[in-house]
N, C-alpha and C positions, 0 to 999 in steps of 0.2 A: 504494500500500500504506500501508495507515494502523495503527500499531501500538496495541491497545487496553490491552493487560496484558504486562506484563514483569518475568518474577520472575525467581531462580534456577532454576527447575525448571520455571516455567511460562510459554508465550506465548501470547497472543491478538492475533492479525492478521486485519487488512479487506482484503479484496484486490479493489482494484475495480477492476470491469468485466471482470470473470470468472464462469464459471459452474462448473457440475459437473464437467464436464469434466477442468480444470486438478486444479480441489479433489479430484476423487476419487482421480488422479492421486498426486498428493503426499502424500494421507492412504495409500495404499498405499506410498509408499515408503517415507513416516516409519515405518510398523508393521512396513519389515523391518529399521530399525537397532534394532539390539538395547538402545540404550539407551533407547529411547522406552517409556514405558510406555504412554501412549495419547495417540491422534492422532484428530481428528474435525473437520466441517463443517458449520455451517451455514446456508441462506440466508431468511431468517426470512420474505421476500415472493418467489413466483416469477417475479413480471413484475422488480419493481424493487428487490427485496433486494440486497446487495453481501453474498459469503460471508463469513463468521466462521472462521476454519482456527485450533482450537486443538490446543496440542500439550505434553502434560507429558513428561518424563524428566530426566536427567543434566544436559543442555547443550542445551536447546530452539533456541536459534538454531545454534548448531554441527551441530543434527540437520536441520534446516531448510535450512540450504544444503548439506552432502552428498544429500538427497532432491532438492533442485535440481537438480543435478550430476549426479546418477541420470537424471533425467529427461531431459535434453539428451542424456548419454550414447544412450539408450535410442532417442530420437527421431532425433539424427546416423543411429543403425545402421538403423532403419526406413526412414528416408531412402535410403541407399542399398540398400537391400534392394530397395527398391521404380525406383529409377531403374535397378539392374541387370534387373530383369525386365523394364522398359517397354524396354530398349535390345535385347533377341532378338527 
């Protein structure tokens, strides 16, 4: 992760060796903390672009790692959601 811009209210982070996947991922989480005013991604080449995840509001790093933390959350519960079906 490579950090491009870092204000009070703004970040711009590289996240490499990631695709859409992760990125669309976290831009939907950031857009459900309410302090985010707008979260977005982009990867500027589809072979060899590394994505752009920009994100404004209140506390752009503080919104970024709760959308983290959402996401593991989210993925633990999937996890086992999915090992309790494969085990009947």
């Amino acid at each position: 992760m490579k950090i491009i811009k870092d204000t009070k209210n703004e970040l711009e982070i590289e996240i490499t060796g990631e695709t859409h996947s992760l990125c669309n991922a976290l831009r939907r989480a950031l857009m459900e903390d309410k302090n985010v005013e707008s979260a977005a991604y982009v990867i500027a080449h589809p072979i060899v672009g590394e994505p752009n995840l920009y994100i404004k509001g209140k506390n752009p790093r503080k919104s970024l790692e709760k959308a983290a933390k959402t996401l593991q959350k989210r993925s633990d519960e999937f996890k086992s959601i999915l090992e309790a079906s494969l085990e009947e």
